[in-house]
MARVO-847805 format. One line per field, with one value per residue: x, y, z of N, C-alpha, C, O in turn; residue in one letter. Coordinates in pm, whole numbers. Layout:
% residues N
n_X: [X_...];
n_Y: [Y_...];
n_Z: [Z_...];
ca_X: [X_...];
ca_Y: [Y_...];
ca_Z: [Z_...];
c_X: [X_...];
c_Y: [Y_...];
c_Z: [Z_...];
o_X: [X_...];
o_Y: [Y_...];
o_Z: [Z_...];
type: [A_...];
//
This chain:
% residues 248
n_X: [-8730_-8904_-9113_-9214_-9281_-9464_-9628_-9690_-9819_-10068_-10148_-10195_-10420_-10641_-10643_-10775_-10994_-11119_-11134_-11360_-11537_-11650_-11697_-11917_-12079_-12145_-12267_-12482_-12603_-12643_-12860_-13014_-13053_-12953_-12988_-12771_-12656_-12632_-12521_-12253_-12166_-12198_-11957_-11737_-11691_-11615_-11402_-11225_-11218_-11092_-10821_-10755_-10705_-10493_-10311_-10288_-10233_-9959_-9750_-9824_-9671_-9409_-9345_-9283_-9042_-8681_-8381_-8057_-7805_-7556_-7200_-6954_-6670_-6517_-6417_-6312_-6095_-5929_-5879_-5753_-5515_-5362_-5292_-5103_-4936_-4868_-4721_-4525_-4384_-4271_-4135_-3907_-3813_-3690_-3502_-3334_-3119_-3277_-3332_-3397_-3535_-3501_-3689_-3940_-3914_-3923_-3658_-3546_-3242_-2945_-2686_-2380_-2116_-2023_-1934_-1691_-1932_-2133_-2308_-2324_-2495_-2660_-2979_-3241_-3173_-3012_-2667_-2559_-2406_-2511_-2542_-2584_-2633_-2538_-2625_-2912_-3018_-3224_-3172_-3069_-3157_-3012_-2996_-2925_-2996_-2915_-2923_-2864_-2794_-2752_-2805_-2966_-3134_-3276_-3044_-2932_-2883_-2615_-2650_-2470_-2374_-2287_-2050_-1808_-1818_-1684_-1424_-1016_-719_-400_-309_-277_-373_-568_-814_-848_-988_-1259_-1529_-1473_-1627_-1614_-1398_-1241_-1138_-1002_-1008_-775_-771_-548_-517_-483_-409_-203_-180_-234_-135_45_-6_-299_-420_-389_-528_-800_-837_-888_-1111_-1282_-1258_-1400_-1648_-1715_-1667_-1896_-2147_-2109_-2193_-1982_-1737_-1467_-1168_-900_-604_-485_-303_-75_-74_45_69_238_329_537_353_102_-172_-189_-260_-419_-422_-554_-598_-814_-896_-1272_-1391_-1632_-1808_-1971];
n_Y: [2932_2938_2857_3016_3216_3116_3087_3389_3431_3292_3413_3663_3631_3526_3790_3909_3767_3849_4152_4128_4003_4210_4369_4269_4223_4535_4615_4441_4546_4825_4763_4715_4476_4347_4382_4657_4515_4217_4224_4336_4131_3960_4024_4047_3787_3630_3783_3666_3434_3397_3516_3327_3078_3178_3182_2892_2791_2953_2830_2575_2551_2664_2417_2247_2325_2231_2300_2351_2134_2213_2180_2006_2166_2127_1909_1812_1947_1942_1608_1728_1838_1630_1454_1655_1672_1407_1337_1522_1466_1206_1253_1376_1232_1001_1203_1223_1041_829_792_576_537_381_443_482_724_884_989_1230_1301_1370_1202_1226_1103_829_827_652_653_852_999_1212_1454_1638_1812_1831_2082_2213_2317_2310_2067_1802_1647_1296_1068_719_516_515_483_263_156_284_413_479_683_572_338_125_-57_-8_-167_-63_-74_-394_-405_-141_-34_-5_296_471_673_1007_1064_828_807_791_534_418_232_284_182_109_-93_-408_-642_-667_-628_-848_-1074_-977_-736_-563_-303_5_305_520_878_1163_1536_1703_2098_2375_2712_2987_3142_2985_2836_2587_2220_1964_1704_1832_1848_1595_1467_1625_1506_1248_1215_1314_1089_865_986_971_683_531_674_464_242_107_-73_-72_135_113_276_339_526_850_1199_1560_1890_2163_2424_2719_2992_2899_2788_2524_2168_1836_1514_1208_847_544_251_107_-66_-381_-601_-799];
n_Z: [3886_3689_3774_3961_3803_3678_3900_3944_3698_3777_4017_3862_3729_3897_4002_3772_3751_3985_3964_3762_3919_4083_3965_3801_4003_4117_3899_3914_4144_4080_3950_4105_4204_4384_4746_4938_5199_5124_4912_5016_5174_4969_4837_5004_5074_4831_4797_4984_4980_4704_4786_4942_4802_4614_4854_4914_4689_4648_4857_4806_4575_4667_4778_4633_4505_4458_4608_4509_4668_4796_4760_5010_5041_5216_5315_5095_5025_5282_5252_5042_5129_5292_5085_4957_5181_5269_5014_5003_5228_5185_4958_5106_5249_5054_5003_5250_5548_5732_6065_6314_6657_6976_7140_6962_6779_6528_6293_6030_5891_5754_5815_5915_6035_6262_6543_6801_7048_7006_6737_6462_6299_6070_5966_5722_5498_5652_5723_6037_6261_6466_6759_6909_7143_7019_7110_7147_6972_6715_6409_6092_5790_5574_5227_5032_5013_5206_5465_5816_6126_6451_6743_6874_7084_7316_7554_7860_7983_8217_8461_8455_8739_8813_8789_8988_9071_8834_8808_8794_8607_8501_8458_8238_8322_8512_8348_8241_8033_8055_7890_7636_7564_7490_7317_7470_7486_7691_7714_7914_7971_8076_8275_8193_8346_8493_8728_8660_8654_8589_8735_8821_8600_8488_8681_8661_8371_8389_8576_8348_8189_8312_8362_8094_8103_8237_8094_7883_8037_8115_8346_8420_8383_8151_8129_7827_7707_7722_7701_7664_7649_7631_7573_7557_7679_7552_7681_7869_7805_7835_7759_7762_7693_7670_7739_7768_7968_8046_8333_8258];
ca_X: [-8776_-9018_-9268_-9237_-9308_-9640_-9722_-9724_-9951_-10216_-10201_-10308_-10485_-10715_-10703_-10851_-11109_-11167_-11208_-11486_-11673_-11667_-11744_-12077_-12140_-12161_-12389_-12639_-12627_-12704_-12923_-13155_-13101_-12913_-12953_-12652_-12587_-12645_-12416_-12140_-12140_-12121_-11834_-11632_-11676_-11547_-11240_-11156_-11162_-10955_-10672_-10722_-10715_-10381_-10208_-10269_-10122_-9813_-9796_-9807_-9561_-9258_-9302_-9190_-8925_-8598_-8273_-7942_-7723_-7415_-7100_-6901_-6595_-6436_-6339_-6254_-5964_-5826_-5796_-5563_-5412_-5343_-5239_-4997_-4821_-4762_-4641_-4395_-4294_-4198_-3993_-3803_-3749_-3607_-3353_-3201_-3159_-3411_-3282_-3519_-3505_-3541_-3843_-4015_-3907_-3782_-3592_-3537_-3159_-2854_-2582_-2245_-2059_-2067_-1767_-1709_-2076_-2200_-2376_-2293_-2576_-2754_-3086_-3223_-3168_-2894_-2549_-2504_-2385_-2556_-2438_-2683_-2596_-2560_-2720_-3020_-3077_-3198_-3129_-3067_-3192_-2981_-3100_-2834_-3086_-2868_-2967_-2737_-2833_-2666_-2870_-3068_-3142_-3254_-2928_-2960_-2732_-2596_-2638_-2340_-2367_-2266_-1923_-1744_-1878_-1632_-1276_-931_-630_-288_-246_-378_-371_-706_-896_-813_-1122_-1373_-1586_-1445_-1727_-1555_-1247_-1218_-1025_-1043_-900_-844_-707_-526_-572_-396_-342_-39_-252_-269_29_63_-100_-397_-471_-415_-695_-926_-891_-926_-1246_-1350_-1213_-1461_-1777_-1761_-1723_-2003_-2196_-2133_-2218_-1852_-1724_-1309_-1101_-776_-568_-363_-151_-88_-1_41_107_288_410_551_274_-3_-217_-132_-381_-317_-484_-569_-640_-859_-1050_-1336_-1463_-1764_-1776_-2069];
ca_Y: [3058_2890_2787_3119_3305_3028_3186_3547_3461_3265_3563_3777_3552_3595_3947_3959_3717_3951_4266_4100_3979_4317_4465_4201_4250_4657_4626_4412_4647_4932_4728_4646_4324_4329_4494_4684_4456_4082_4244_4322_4001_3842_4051_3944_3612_3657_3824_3592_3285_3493_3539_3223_3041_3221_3156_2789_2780_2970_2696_2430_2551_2633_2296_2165_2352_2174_2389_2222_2116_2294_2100_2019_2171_2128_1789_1801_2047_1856_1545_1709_1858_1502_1384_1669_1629_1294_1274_1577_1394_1072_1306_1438_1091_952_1256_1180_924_813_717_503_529_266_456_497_813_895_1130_1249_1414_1345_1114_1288_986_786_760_618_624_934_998_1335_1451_1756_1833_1904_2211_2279_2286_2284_1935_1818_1545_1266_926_633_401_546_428_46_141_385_395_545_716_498_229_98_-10_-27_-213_0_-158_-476_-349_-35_-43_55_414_467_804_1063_1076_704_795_744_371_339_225_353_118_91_-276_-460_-771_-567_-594_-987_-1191_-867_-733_-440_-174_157_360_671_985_1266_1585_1851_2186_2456_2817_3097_3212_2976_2786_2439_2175_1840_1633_1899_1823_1476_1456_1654_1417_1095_1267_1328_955_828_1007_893_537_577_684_369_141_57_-85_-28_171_58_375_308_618_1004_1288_1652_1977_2297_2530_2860_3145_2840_2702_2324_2055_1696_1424_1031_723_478_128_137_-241_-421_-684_-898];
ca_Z: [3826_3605_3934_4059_3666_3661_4048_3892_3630_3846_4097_3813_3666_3995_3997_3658_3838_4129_3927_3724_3998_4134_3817_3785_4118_4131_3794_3970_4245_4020_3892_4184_4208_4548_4839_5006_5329_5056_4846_5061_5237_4865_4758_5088_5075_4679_4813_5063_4863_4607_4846_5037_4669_4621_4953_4950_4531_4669_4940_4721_4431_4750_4880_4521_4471_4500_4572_4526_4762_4826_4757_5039_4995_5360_5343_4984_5007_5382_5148_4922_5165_5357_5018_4919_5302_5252_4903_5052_5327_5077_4855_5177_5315_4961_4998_5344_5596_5863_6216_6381_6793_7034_7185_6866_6717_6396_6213_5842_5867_5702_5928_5908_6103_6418_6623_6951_7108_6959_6599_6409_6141_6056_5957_5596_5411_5741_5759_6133_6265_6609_6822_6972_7192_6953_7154_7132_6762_6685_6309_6028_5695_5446_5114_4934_5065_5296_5651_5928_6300_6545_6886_6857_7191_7401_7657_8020_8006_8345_8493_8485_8863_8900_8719_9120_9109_8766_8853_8659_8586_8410_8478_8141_8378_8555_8267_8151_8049_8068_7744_7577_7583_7418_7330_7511_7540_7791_7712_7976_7945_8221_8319_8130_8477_8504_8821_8638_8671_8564_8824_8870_8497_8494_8730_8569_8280_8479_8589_8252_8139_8417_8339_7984_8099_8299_7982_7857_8145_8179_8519_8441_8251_8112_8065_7745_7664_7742_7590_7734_7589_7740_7480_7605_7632_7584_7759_7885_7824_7843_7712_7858_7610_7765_7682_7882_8014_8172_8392_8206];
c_X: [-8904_-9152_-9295_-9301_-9456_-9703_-9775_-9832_-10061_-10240_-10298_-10441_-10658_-10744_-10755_-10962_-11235_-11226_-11311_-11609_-11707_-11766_-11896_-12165_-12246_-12278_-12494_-12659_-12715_-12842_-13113_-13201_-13075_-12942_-12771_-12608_-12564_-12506_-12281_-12069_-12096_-11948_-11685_-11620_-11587_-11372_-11177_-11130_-11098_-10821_-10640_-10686_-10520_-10245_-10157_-10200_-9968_-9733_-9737_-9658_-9388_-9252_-9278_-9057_-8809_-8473_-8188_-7879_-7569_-7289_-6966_-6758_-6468_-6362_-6251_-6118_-5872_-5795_-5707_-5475_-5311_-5240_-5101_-4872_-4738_-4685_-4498_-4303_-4203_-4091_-3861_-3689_-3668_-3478_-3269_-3192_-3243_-3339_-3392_-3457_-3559_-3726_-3969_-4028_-3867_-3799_-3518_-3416_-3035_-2741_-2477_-2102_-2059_-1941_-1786_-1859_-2168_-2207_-2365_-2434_-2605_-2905_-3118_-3249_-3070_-2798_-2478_-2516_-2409_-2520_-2583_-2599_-2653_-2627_-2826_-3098_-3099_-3130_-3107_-3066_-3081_-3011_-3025_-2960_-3024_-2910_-2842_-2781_-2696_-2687_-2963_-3147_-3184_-3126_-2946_-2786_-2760_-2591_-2472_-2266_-2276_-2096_-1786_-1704_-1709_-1452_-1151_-799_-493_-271_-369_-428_-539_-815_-893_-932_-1226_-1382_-1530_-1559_-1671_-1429_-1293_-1079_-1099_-948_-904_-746_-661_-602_-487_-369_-182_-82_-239_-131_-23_-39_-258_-468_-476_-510_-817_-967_-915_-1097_-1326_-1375_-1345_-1618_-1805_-1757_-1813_-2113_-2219_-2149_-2082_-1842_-1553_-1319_-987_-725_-415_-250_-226_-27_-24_106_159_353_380_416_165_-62_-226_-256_-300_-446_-473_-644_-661_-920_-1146_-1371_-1570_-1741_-1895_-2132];
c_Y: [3036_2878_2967_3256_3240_3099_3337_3545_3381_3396_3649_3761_3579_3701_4006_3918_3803_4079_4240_4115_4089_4404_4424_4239_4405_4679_4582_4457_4735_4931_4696_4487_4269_4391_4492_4555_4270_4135_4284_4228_3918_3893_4032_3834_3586_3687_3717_3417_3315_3458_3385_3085_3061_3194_3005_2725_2819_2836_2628_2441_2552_2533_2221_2207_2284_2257_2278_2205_2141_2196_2134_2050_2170_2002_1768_1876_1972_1728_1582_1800_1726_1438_1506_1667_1507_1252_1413_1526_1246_1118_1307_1289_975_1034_1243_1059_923_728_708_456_420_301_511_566_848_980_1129_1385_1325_1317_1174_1138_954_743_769_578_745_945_1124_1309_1559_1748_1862_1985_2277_2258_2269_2122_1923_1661_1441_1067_806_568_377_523_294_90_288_317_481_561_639_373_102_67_-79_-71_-151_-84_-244_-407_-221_-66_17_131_475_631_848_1060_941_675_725_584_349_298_278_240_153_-57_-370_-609_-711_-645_-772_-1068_-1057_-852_-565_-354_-66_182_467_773_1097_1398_1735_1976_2304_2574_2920_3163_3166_2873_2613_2337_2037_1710_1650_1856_1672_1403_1496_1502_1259_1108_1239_1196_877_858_980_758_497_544_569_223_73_39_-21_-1_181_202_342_434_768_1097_1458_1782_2103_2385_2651_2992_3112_2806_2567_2287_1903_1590_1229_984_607_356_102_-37_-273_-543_-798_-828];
c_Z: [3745_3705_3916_3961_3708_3785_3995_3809_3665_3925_3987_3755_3775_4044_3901_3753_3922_4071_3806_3795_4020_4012_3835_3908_4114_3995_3820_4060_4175_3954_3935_4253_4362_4616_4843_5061_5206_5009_4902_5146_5078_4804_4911_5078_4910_4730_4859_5020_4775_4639_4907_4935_4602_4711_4936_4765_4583_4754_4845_4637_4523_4786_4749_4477_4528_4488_4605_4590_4705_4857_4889_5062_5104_5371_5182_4960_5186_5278_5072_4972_5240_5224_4991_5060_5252_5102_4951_5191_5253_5029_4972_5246_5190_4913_5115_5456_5689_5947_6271_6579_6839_7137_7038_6805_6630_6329_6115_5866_5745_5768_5811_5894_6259_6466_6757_6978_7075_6785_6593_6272_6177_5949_5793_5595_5552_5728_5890_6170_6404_6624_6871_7041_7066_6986_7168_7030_6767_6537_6221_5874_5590_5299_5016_4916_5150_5454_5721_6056_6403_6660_6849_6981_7258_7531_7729_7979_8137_8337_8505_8588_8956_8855_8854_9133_8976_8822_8724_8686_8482_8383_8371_8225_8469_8467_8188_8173_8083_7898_7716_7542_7443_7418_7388_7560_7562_7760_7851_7988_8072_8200_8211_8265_8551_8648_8820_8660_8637_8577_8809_8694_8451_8589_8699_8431_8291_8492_8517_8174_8202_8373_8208_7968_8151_8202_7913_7943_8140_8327_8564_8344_8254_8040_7982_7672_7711_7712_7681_7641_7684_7682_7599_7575_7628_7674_7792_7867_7837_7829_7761_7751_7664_7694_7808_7866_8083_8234_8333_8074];
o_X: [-8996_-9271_-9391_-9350_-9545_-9810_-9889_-9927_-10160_-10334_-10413_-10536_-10759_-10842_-10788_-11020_-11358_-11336_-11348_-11715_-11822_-11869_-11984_-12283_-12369_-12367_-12599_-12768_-12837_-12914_-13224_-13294_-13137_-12935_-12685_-12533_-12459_-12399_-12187_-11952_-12001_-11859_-11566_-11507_-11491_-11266_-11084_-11046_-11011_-10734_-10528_-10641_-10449_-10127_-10037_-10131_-9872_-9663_-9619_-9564_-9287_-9147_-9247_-8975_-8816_-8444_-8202_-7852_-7502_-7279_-6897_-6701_-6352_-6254_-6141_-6046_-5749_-5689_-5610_-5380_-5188_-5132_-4990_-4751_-4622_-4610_-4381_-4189_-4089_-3978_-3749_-3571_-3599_-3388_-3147_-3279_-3284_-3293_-3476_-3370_-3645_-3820_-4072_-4128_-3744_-3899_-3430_-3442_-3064_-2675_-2480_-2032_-2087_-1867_-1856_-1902_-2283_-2115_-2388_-2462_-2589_-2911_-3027_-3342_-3059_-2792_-2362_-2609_-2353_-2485_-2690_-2534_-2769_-2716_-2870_-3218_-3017_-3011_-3126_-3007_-3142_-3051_-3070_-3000_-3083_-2925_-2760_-2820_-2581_-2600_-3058_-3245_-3077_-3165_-2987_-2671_-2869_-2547_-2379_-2143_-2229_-2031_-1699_-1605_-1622_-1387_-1176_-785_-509_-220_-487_-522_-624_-895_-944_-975_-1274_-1312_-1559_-1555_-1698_-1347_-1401_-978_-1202_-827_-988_-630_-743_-709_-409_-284_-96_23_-234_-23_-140_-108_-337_-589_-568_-559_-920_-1068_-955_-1183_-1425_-1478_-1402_-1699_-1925_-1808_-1835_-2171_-2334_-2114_-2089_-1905_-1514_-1390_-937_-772_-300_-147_-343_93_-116_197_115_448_289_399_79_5_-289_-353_-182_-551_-372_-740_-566_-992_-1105_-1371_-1607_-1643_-1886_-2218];
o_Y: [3118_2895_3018_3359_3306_3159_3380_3622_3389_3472_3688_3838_3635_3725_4124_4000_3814_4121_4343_4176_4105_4471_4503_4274_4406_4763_4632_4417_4735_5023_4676_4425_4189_4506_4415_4483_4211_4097_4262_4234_3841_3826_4008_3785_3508_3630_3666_3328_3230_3401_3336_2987_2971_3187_2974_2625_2743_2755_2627_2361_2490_2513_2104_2134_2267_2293_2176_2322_2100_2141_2236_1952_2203_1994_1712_1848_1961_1736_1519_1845_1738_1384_1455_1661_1494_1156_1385_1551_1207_1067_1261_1264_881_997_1248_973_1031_618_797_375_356_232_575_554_855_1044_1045_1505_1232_1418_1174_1096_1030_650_847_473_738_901_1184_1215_1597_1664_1916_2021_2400_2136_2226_2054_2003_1581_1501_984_800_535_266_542_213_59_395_215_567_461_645_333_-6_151_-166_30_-193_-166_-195_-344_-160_-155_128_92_518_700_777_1055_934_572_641_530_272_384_303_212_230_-112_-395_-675_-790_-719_-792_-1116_-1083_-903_-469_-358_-79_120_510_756_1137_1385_1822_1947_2319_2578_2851_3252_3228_2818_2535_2393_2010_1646_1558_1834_1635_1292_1429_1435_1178_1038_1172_1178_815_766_961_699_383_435_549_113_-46_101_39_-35_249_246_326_419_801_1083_1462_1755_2126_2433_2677_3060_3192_2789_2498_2354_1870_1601_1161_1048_546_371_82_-105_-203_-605_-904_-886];
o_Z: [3742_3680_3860_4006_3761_3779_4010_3819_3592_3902_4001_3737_3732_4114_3906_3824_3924_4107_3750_3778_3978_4000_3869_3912_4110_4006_3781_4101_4193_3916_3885_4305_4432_4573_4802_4995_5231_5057_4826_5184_5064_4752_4894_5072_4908_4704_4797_5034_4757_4573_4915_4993_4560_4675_4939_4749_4568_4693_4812_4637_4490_4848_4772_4421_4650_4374_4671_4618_4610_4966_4888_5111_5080_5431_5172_4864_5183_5217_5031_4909_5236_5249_5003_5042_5215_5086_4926_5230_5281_5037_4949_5271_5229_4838_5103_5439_5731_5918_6283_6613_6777_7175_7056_6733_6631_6297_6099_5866_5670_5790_5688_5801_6351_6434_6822_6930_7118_6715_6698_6196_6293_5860_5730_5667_5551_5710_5891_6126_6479_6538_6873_6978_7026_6907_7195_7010_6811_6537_6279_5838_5527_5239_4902_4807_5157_5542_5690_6114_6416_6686_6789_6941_7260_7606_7694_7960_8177_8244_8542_8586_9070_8875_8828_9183_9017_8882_8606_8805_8388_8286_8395_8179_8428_8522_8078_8278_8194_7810_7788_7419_7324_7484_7347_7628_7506_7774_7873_8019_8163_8140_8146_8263_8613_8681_8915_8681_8662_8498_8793_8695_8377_8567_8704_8410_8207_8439_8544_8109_8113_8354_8186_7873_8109_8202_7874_7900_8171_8413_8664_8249_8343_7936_8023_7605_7729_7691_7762_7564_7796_7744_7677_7474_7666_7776_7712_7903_7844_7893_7783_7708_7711_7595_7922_7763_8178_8190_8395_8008];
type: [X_X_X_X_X_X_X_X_X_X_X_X_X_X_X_X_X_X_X_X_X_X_X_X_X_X_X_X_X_X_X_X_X_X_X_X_X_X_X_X_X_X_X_X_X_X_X_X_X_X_X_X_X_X_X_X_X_X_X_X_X_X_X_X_X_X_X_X_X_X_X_X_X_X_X_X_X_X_X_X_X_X_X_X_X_X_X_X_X_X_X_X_X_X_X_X_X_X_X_X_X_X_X_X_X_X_X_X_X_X_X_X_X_X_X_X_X_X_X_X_X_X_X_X_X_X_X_X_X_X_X_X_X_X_X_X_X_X_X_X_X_X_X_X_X_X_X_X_X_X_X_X_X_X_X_X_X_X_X_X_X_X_X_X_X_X_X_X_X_X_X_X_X_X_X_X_X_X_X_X_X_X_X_X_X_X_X_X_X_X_X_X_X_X_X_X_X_X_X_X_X_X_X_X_X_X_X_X_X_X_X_X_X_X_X_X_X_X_X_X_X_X_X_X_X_X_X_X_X_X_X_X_X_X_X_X_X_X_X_X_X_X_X_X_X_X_X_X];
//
């Protein structure tokens, strides 16, 4: 503001200038001293160094001016957003546990319990409880600070499809000198139509016995007890208790 106040008063400063000359000029006109055509060639040439006197001052005084540079404020506000993520992701992960997958994924819920070959937890700030294959975990962190080794290992899990391939037994003599794998039980339930019978349900749950040894790359399964229900008016189910086995 100061440059540009000092520009205003050279400008006028030169228009006092200008209306002198003019002034001196037009008196030695009147005077005789000039002709016309001298004298209007001197009072152009007056002007034009005037203005041209003027242009090249303005000139000069904008090419000093320094305006300030404008604070970037784009990266300065992603930094603190970067920082308040991760100090909210810290808090969340010192309130529940972290299951760490064998393919590299991990997750901030709260482990319920793990029975058999499946893991029970839910999610924070949820109460529903979701199911996920144990074997799929190398570890779990608990907020106690606890860690737990579930799989040193990723484990080859056999397709559902290959459940046919598993075999079924009563005879503990079957199963002598093999590695105990899992416990399993199969439960399967009839019709309210009155359709189901004994047999027809004790195959279903063989079935079912089968595709969860499967699941666990079992080769046999040692069926150790059974249980059956048939109340009047209910519906029958019937239940198979199994140790599932591998052969290596």
């Amino acid at each position: 503001m100061y440059l540009r106040s000092c520009l205003k008063r050279t400008a006028s400063y030169f228009g006092v200038v200008l209306e002198l000359t003019l002034f001196k000029l037009e008196f030695l006109y009147l005077s005789g001293i000039f002709v016309k055509s001298n004298l209007k060639k001197i009072i152009m040439k007056r002007i034009i160094l005037v203005f041209l006197a003027i242009f090249l001052m303005s000139s000069y005084i904008d090419a000093q001016v320094i305006y300030p540079e404008e604070t970037d404020t784009t990266t300065l506000n992603q930094n603190e957003e970067k920082e308040d993520n991760s100090t909210e992701i810290e808090s969340i992960e010192q309130k529940t546990d972290i299951i760490y997958q064998h393919d590299g994924n991990k997750m901030l819920v709260n482990v319920k319990k793990i029975y058999l070959n499946d893991l029970y937890y839910s999610l924070p700030g949820e109460t529903k409880v979701n199911k996920m294959d144990q074997r799929l975990v190398h570890k779990i962190e608990y907020k106690t600070g606890k860690v737990e080794i579930l799989n040193e290992t990723a484990p080859e899990i056999r397709e559902v499809g290959d459940y046919r391939k598993v075999k079924v037994t009563r005879n503990p003599d079957d199963v002598e000198g093999l590695i105990e794998v899992a416990k399993l039980e199969a439960k399967a339930e009839g019709s309210d139509r009155g359709y189901s019978t004994p047999k027809t349900l004790e195959r279903s749950a063989v079935i079912i016995l089968r595709r969860k040894a499967a699941l666990v790359n079992a080769d046999i399964v040692l069926i150790t007890d059974k249980k059956s229900y048939a109340a009047f008016g209910e519906i029958p189910s019937l239940t198979l208790y199994g140790k599932a086995y591998s052969y290596r």
